[in-house]
N, C-alpha and C positions, 0 to 999 in steps of 0.2 A: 484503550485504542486498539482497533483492529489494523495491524499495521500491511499494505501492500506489499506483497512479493512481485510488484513490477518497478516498487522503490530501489532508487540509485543506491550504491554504496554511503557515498556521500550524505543525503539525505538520511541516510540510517544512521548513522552516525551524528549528525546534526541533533536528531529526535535526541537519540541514544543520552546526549552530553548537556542538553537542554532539559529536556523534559522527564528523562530516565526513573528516576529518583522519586517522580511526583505521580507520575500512573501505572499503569498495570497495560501489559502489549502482548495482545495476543496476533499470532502469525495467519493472513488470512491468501489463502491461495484465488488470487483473482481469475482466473484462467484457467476451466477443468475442461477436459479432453473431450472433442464432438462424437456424437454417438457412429460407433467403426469406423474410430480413427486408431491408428498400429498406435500402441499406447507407449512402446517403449522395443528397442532394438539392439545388438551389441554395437554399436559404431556411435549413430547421432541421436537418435530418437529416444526421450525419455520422457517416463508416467507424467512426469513434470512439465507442464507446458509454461512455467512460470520463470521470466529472465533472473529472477536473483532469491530464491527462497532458501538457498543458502545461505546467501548474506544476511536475510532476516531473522532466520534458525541460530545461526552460530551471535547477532545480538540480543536476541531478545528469548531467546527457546523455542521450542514447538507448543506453547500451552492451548490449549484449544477454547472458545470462546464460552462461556455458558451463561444465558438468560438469567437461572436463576443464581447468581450471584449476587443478584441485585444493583447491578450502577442504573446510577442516576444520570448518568451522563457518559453516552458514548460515541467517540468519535471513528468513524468508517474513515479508511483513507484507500481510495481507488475505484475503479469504475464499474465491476463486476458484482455488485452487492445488491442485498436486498432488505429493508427494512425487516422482513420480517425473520422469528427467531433474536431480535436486539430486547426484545420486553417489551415494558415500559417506560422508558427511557427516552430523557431527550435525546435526539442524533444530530452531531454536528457530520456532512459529509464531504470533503474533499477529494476532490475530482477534477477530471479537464472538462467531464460536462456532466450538466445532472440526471441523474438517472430518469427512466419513468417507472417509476416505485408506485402502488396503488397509493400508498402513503407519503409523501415526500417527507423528506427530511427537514426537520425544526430547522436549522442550519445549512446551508452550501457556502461553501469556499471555492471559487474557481482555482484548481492549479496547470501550471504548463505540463506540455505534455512531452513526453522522450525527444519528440524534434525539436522542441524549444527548450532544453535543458543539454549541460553536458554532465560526463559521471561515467561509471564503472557499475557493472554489473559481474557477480562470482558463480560461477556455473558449480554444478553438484562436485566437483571433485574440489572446489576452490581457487581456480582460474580465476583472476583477473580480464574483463576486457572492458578496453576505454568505449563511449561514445561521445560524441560533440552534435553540438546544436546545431543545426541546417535551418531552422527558421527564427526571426525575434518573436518572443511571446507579444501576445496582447497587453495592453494597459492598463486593462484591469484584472488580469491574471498576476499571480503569485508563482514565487517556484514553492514547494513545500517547505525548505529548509529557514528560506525568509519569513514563515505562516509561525515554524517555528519556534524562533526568535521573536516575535510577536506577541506569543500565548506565554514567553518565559518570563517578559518582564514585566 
């Protein structure tokens, strides 16, 4: 699973206790820096444009993803992806909406998005900060951690 760094605390944790065990998660930065953008500053600005790659670093590692390992089956989780560099492979991908990949993905899972979710996100030093929900998801959306819970049993 290439796992999102805009995933909640919570939600990493969910994966973490469900799923942990039975795949292999590599850390995928959804979010890289626009071209002459100040990439990083001493006060607020960092290389990191990603709300919680901490939180996904300290469960899962920094492994980095490689094609030729060969899976058979990979799941994308977040909105900044590109089918290509995954292989061969089927792709299942969860999202709040689906990509336009020249290829689309075998698989989409609709998930809610930060407004439709609450949770914690860990900044690079390991800060905690809360957010809550400001909108109800849709009916046919999931949150991640419920998708989860689904794939476990």
């Amino acid at each position: 699973m290439l796992v999102s760094a805009h995933a909640s605390i919570q939600e990493l944790d969910a994966l973490k206790s469900l799923l942990g065990t039975r795949l292999k998660a590599y850390v995928r930065q959804d979010k890289q820096p626009a071209a002459g953008e100040v990439l990083q500053d001493e006060l607020l600005i960092r290389a990191d444009k990603n709300p919680n790659s901490h939180g996904v670093q300290a469960r899962f590692g920094d492994a980095a993803f490689s094609a030729a390992a060969g899976h058979d089956l990979v799941f994308v989780w977040g909105e900044h992806a590109g089918r290509a560099g995954l292989g061969d492979c089927k792709v299942v991908h969860l999202a709040h909406c689906g990509a336009a990949w020249p290829t689309p993905a075998d698989v989409l899972i609709p998930l809610s998005t930060t407004f439709e979710r609450s949770g914690s996100f860990s900044n690079f030093e390991g800060t905690e900060s809360r957010f809550d929900a400001v909108f109800d998801k849709p009916t046919q959306v999931q949150h991640a951690a419920d998708v989860f819970k689904g794939l476990a049993t």
